[in-house]
C-alpha positions as CSV (number, residue, x, y, z in Angstrom):
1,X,1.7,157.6,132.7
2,X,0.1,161.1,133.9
3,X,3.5,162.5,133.4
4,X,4.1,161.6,130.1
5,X,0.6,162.6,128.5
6,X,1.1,165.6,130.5
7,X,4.7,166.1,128.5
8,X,2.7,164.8,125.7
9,X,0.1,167.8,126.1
10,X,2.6,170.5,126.6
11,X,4.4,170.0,123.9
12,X,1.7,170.6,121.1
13,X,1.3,173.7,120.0
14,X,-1.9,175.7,120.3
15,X,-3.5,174.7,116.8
16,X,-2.4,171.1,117.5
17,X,-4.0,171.2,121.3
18,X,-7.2,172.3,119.5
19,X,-6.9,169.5,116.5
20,X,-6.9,167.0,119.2
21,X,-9.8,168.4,121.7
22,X,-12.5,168.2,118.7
23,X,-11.0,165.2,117.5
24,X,-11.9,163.7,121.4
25,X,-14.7,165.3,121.0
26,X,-16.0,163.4,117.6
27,X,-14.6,160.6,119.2
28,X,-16.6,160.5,122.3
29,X,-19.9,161.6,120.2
30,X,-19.2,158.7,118.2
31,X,-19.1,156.1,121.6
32,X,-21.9,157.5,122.7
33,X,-24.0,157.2,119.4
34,X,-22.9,153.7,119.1
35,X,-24.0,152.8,122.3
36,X,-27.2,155.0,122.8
37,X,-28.8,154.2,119.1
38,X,-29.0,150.7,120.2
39,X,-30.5,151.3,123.8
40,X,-32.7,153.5,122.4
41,X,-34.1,151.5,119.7
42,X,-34.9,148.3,122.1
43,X,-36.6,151.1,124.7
44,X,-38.8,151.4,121.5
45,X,-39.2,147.6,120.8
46,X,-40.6,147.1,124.4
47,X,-42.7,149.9,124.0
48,X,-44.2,148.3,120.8
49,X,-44.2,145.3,122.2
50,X,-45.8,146.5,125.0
51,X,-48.7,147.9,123.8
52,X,-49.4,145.3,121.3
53,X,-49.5,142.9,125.0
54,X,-51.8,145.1,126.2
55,X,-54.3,145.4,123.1
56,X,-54.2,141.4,123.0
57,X,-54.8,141.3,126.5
58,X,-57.9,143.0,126.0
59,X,-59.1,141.4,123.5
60,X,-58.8,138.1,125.2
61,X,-60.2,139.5,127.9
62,X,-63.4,140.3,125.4
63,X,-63.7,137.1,124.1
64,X,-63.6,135.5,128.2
65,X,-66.5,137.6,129.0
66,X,-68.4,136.9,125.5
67,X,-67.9,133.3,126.1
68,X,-69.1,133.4,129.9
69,X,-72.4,134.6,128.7
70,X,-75.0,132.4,127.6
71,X,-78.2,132.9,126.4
72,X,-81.1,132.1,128.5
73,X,-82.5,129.7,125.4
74,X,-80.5,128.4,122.8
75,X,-80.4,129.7,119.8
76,X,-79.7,126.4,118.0
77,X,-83.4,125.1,119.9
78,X,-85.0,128.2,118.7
79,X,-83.9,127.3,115.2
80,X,-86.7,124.8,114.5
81,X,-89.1,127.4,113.0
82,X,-85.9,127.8,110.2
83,X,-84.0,125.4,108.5
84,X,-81.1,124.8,109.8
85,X,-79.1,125.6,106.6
86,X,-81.3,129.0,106.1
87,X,-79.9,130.1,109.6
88,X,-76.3,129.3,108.2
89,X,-76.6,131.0,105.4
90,X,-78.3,134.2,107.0
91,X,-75.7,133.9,110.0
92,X,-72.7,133.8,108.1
93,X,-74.1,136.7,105.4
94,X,-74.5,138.8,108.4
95,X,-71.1,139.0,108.9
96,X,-70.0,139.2,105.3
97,X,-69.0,135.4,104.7
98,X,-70.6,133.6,101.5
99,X,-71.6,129.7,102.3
100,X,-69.8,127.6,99.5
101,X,-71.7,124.6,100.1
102,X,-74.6,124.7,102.5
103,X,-76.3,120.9,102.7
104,X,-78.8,119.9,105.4
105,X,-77.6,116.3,106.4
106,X,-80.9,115.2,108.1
107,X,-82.6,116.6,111.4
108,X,-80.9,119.4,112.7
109,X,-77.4,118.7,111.0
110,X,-75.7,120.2,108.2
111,X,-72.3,120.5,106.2
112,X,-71.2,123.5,105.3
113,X,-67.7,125.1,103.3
114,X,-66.2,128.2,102.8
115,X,-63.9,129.1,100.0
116,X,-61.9,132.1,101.2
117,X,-62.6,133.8,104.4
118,X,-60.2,135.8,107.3
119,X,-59.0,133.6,109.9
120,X,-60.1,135.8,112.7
121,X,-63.8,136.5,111.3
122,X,-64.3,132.8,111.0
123,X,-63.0,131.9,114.3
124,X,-64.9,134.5,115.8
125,X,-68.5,133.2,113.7
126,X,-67.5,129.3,114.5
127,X,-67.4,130.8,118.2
128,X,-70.2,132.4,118.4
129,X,-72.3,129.4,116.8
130,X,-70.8,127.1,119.6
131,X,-72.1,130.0,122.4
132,X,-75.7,130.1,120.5
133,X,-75.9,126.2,121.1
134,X,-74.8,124.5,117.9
135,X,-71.9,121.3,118.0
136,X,-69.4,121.6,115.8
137,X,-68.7,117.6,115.1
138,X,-65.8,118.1,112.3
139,X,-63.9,121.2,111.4
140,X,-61.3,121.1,108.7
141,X,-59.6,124.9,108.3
142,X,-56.8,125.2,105.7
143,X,-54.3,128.1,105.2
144,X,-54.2,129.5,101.4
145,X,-51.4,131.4,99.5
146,X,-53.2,134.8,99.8
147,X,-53.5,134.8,103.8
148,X,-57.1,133.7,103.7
149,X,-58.2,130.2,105.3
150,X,-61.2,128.0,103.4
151,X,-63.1,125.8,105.9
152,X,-65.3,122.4,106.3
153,X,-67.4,122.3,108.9
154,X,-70.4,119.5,109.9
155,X,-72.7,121.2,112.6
156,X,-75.4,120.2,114.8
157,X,-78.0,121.8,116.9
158,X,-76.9,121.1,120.6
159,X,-79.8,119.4,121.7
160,X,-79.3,116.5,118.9
């Protein structure tokens, strides 16, 4: 088989010999595109991936420690001073959320609704409620069109 390529090769002429090197050549590039473009762009996709483990790892890792900490009182017992609805409606404008419906259902219980609010900064107030001391007794969250979540919610001061 050596022989006859060989035979092959000699008997081109010069211009031919030199036709046929680049046209190897563009072939090989070619090979080597098709199969380093691919390689390449999943080296990339586990680099993304990666980091975006990484970032969620941390902020898991966040959340764990906020939730190992309690407070020495309760906020929810402290809350006696203010109506429990006022401390909803104060807690929830502090981080930019806007109370819908905001009823006091007797002692130390209320129902409340939002309309439109992001899923994370709701999680992350309902959360942070629960670590102050309140009970969350029924939460209804439902996904909307835009991306945003409404929410029902019937709370209770923890020592109820």
């Amino acid at each position: 088989m050596t022989e006859r390529l060989q035979n092959w090769w000699s008997g081109l002429s010069t211009r031919e010999r030199w036709l046929v090197g680049v046209a190897g050549m563009l072939a090989l590039g070619v090979v080597i595109w098709g199969l380093g473009r691919p390689a390449y762009a999943a080296f990339v996709d586990l680099e993304t991936r990666h980091a975006a483990a990484i970032e969620r790892e941390g902020r898991v890792a966040a959340k764990v420690a906020l939730l190992g900490q309690r407070p020495a009182k309760p906020v929810a017992a402290a809350v006696d001073a203010v109506a429990l609805d006022q401390y909803l409606a104060q807690s929830a404008g502090e981080i930019g959320l806007t109370l819908d419906r905001n009823e006091a259902r007797g002692q130390g219980q209320a129902t409340i609704a939002i309309a439109t609010a992001k899923a994370p900064v709701l999680t992350d107030w309902i959360a942070s409620l629960e670590a102050q001391g309140f009970v969350v007794d029924q939460l209804t969250i439902t996904p909307a069109a835009d991306g945003t979540v409404g929410m029902t919610a019937e709370l209770r001061k923890g020592d109820q």
